[in-house]
C-alpha positions, -999 to 999 in steps of 0.1 A, spaced: 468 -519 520 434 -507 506 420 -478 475 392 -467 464 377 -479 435 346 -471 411 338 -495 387 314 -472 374 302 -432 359 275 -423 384 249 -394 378 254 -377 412 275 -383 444 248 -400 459 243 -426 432 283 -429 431 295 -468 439 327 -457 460 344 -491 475 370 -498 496 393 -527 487 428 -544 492 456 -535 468 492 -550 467 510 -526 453 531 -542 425 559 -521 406 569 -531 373 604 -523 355 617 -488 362 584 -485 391 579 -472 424 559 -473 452 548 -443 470 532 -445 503 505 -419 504 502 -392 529 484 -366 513 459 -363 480 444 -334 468 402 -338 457 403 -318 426 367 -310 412 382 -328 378 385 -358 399 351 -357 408 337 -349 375 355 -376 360 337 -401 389 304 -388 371 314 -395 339 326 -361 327 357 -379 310 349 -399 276 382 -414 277 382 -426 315 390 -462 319 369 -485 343 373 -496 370 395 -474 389 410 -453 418 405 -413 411 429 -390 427 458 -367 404 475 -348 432 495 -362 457 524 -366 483 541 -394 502 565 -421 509 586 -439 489 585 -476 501 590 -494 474 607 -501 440 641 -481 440 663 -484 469 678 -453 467 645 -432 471 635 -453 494 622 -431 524 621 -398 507 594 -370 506 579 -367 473 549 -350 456 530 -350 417 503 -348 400 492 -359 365 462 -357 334 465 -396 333 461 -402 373 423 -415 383 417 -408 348 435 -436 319 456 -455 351 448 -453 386 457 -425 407 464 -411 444 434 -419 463 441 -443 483 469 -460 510 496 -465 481 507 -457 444 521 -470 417 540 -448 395 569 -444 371 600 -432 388 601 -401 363 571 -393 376 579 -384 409 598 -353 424 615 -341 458 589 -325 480 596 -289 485 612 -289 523 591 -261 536 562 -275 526 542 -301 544 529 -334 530 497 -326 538 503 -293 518 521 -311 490 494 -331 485 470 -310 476 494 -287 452 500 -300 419 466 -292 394 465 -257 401 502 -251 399 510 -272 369 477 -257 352 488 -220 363 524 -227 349 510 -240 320 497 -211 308 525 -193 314 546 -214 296 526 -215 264 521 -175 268 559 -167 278 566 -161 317 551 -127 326 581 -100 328 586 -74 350 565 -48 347 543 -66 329 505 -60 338 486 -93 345 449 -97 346 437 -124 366 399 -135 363 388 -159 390 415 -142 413 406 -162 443 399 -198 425 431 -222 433 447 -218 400 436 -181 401 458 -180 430 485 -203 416 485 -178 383 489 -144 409 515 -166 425 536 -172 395 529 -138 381 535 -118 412 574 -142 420 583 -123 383 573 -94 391 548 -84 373 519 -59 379 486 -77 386 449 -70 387 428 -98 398 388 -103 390 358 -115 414 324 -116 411 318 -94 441 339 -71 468 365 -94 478 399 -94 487 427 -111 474 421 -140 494 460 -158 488 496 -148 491 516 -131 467 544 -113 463 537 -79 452 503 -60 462 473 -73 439 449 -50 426 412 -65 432 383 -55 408 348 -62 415 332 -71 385 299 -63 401 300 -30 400 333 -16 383 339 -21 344 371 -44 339 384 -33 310 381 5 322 398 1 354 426 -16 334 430 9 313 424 37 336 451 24 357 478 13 335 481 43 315 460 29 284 480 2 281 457 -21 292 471 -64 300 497 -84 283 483 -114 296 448 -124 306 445 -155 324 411 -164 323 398 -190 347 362 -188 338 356 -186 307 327 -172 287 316 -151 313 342 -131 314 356 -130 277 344 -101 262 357 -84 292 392 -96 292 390 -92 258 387 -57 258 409 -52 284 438 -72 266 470 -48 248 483 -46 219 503 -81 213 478 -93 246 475 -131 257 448 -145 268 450 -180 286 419 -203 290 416 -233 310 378 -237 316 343 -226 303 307 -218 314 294 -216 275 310 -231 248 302 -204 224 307 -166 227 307 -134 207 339 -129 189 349 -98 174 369 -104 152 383 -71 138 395 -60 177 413 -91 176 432 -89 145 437 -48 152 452 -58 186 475 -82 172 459 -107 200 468 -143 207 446 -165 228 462 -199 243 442 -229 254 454 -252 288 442 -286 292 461 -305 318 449 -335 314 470 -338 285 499 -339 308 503 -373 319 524 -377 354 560 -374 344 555 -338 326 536 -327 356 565 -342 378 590 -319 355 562 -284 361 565 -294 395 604 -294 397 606 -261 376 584 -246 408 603 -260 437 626 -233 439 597 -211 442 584 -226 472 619 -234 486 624 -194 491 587 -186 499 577 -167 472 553 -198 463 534 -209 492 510 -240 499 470 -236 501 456 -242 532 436 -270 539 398 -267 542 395 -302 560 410 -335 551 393 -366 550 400 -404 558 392 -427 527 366 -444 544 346 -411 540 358 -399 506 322 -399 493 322 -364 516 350 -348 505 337 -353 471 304 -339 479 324 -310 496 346 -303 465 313 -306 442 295 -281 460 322 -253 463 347 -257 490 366 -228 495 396 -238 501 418 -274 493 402 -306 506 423 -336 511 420 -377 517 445 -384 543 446 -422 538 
């Protein structure tokens, strides 16, 4: 039984002191122990191995998604398929990367059955962080228009998911002429934001109405955009950020009766991921949620790589395998 540990913040991936080493796992009152088969490399996870997270506590296994085994620590889930994720994993107690985990039994759901461990595994972030914004801006209705910027980042893709299974009409935004790159369930609308102006094609298309929620994966560089694209009574969700700062009109806001909504998932610790996760399962139990593939997966002896590969922009889900 071995995990990965850093005892450390490193500047870079190179300088990053990664080390393999035994662990017994050891459950406490009301404890498992999960077995794991899959877990996701998140580009939080990696962050947080180079010190992007003040509150990080040293030394520790990274890792917030995963999916496994239960061997241990409640005999009546013992051999069942389960999956999470969780803002405290790899982060304030140690999380999924490595051969087993230790984890509150509330913190743990039934895997989806038609998806894989290895899918599982690398699920949870982008889903919990898409339904998350959902939840604090209301589920999108039907009919609704839903704008989608960073259409083909995994929790773009979550969001067109969600939005799409509720049936609601969505536009999604990349940088150049790409396709919708993930599944949904209703045709998505692609803009290039090279070349054609968001908020116009919004409008154009939608009648003037323009979209009742924005989910903005970016950031700065696309606010005043989505901005101006938003309706009257419009929601805008943010999750990340290039620039701190940027140009607010106020007076368009106020006229447009907006609301903007801020996501931070680290502030949900395993067991409220576990209970995002369970609120999704029926969604991937009929197939109008479906798993990401896998870009390549990794054994934990070469983690170091699939950190490097997640760092520098992998397109699809990377995964330790341990």
């Amino acid at each position: 039984m071995s995990r990965l540990r850093v005892h450390r913040k490193a500047e870079t991936i190179d300088a990053l002191e990664l080390t393999l080493e035994a662990f017994e796992p050891q459950p406490g009152p009301g404890e498992i122990v999960v077995e794991i088969h899959s877990a996701g490399v998140n580009s939080s996870d990696v962050k947080a191995t180079l010190g992007a997270m003040p509150h990080a506590i040293w030394p520790r296994t990274p890792g917030r998604d995963w999916a496994g085994i239960v061997v241990g620590g409640s005999d009546d889930l013992k051999g069942s398929a389960v999956w999470g994720s969780g803002g405290d994993l790899g982060i304030t107690r140690d999380g999924s990367h490595g051969r087993h985990l230790v984890l509150p039994r509330s913190a743990v759901r039934p895997k989806p059955g038609p998806v894989s461990l290895a899918e599982a595994g690398a699920l949870g972030v982008p889903f919990v962080t898409a339904y998350e914004g959902f939840t604090r801006t209301g589920p999108p209705k039907p009919g609704e228009v839903v704008l989608v910027l960073g259409a083909n980042g995994n929790v773009g893709q979550a969001a067109i998911q969600i939005a799409t299974m509720h049936g609601a009409k969505v536009f999604g935004v990349a940088r150049g002429p790409q396709p919708y790159a993930g599944h949904a369930s209703t045709p998505v609308r692609m803009i290039d934001a090279s070349r054609e102006n968001i908020a116009a094609v919004l409008r154009d298309e939608t009648g003037g109405h323009g979209a009742d929620i924005a989910y903005n994966t970016v950031g700065s560089p696309y606010f005043e955009a989505a901005c101006k694209a938003m309706a009257v009574l419009g929601r805008q969700v943010f999750i990340a950020t290039v620039e701190r700062s940027v140009p607010f009109d106020i007076f368009a806001f106020y006229r447009g009766r907006h609301s903007f909504f801020g996501v931070d998932t680290l502030a949900l610790d395993a067991t409220a991921s576990a209970e995002i996760l369970e609120r999704l399962t029926p969604g991937f139990a009929t197939g109008a949620l479906k798993a990401f593939p896998i870009e390549k997966t990794y054994p934990l002896e070469q983690a170091k790589d699939a950190y490097r590969a997640v760092l520098t922009g992998a397109r699809h889900r990377v995964a330790l395998t341990p």
